[in-house]
C-alpha positions in Angstrom: 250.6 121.0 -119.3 251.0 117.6 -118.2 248.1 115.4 -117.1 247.9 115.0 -113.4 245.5 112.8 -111.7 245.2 113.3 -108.0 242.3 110.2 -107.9 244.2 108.6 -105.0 242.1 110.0 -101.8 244.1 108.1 -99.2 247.6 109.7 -100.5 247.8 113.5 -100.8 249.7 115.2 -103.5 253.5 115.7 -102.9 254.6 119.4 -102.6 256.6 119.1 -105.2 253.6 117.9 -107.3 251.6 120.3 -106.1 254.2 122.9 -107.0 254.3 121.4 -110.5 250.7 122.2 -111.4 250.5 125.4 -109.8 253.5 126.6 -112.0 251.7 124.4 -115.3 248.6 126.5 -114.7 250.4 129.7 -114.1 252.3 129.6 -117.7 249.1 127.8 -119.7 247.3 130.9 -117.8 249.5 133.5 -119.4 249.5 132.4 -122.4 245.7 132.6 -122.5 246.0 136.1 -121.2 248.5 137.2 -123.9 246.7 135.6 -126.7 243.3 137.4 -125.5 245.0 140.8 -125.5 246.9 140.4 -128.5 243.6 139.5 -129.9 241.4 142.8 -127.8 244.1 145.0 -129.4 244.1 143.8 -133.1 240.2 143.9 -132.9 240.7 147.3 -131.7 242.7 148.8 -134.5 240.3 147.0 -137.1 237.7 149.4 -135.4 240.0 152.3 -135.7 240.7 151.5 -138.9 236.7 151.7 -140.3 236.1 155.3 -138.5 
């Protein structure tokens, strides 16, 4: 994700920016949600595994 610093409180964020970081966070989102369940799932099998 690239750094974005919205320090400027006279100047609002362009749409365009805005746009940016909602689609940044959306995908470093997913990623975090795919890694978790890849990780919920494997933890899962180990379990299965031991009964």
């Amino acid at each position: 994700m690239k750094p974005y610093r919205f320090i400027n409180i006279d100047e609002e964020p362009t749409d365009e920016q805005l746009l940016q970081l909602m689609q940044d966070v959306a995908l470093e989102a997913k990623a975090r949600h795919d890694k978790a369940h890849a990780a919920l799932f494997e933890h899962i099998r180990q379990m299965a595994k031991s009964l």
